[in-house]
C-alpha positions as CSV (number, residue, x, y, z in Angstrom):
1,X,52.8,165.8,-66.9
2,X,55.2,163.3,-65.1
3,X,54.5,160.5,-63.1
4,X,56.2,158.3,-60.9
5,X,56.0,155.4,-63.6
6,X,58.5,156.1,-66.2
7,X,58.1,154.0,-68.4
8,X,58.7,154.7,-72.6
9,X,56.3,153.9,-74.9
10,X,58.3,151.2,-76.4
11,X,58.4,149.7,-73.1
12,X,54.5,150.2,-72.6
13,X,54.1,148.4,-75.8
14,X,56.3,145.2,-74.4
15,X,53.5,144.8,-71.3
16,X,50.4,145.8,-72.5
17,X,48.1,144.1,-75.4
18,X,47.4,146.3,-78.4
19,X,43.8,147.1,-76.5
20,X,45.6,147.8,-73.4
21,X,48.2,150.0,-75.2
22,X,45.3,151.8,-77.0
23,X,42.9,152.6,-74.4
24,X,46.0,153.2,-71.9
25,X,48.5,155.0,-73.7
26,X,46.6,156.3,-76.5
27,X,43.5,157.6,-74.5
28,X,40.6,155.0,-76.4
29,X,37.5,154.0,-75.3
30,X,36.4,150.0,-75.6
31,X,33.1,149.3,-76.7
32,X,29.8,149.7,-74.1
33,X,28.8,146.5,-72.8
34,X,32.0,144.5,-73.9
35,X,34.6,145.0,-70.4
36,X,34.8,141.9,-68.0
37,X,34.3,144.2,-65.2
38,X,30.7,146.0,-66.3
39,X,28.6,143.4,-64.7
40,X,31.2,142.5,-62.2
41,X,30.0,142.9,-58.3
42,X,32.2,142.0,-55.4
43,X,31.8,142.5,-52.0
44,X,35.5,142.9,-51.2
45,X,38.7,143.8,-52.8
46,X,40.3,146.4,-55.1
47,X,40.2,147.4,-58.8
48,X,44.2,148.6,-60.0
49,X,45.6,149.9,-63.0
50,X,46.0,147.1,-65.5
51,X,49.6,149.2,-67.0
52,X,50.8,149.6,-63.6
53,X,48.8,148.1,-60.7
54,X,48.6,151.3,-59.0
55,X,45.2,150.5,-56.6
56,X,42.1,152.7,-58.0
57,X,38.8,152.0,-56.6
58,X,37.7,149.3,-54.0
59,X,34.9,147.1,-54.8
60,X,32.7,149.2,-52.1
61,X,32.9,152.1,-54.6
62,X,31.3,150.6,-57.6
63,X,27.4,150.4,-58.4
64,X,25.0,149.5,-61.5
65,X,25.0,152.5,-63.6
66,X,24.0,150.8,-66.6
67,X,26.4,152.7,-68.6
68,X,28.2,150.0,-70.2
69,X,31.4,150.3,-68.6
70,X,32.5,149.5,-64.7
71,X,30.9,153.1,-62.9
72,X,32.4,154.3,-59.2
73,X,31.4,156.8,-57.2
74,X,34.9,157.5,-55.9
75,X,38.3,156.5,-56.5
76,X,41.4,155.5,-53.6
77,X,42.4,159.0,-52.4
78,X,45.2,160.0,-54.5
79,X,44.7,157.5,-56.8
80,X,43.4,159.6,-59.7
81,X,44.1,162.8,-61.7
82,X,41.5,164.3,-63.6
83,X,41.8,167.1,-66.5
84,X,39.5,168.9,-68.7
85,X,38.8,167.1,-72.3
86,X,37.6,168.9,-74.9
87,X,37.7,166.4,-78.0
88,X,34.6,165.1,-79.5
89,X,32.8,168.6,-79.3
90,X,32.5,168.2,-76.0
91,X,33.5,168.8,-71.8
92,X,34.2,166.0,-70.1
93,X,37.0,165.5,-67.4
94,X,39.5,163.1,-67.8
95,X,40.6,160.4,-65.3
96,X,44.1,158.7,-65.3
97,X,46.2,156.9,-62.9
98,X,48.4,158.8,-61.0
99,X,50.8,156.5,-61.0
100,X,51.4,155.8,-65.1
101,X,49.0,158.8,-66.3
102,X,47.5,155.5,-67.9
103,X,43.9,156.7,-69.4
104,X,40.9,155.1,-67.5
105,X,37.9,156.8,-68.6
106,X,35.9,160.3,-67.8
107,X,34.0,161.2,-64.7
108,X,30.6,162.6,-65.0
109,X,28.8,165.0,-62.6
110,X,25.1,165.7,-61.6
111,X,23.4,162.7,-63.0
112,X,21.1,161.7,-60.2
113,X,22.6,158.8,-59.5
114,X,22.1,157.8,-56.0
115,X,25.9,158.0,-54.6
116,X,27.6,159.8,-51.8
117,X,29.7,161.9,-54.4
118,X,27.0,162.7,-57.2
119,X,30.1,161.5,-59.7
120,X,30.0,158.2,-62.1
121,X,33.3,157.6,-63.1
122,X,33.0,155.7,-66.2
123,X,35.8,153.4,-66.7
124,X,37.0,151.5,-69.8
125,X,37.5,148.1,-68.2
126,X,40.7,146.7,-70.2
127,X,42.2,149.8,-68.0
128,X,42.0,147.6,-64.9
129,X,42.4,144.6,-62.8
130,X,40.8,143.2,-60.0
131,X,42.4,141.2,-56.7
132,X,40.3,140.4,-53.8
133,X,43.5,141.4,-51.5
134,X,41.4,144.4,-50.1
135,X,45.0,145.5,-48.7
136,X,46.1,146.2,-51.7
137,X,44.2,149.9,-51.2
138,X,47.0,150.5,-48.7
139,X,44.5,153.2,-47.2
């Protein structure tokens, strides 16, 4: 798949952390309960792609999943690709940015959560940044 952001590996490598680069590039998963952003709550602004800033979800769209990792009900419209994942014995889809293909997490379907979408998109939290600038959505 190709994306707008171009960049090499080797060039990846030179911006992100080696937990960045890991969970980004090389599709990994941080710990439950560990991300800066699982307890984090804002009223305003927008969560973006820590590889890329690419805007992802707006504060509005989170909620208390108690999943261990940042959970949204939606993403920025265009923001997010998804694909079927298979590893781990399992079906899950996939989320990445759009913008890098950087690895955010998995969205999940049908859990009962009580959300406008019926989706928790679980989302490692070294895979983003947060910035009050609520324009940043640029929607």
């Amino acid at each position: 798949m190709s994306y707008p952001d171009k960049r090499s590996e080797d060039e990846w490598r030179a911006v992100l952390s080696p937990e960045q680069f890991y969970v980004l590039r090389e599709k990994g998963t941080e710990r439950a309960y560990v991300g800066k952003y699982d307890s984090h709550y804002p009223s305003e602004g927008v969560y973006t792609c820590a590889g890329c800033d690419a805007p992802l979800y707006r504060a509005s769209h989170k909620f208390k999943s108690g999943c261990g990792w940042p959970a949204y009900f939606d993403s920025i419209p265009g923001a997010v690709k998804r694909f079927e994942d298979n590893s781990l014995g399992m079906q899950r889809t996939e989320i990445v940015c759009s913008n890098c293909g950087g690895h955010l997490g998995h969205v999940f379907k049908g859990e009962g959560y009580p959300t406008p979408t019926d989706e928790r998109h679980c989302v490692n939290s070294i895979s983003l940044k947060f910035t009050e600038d609520a324009t940043k959505a640029k929607v």
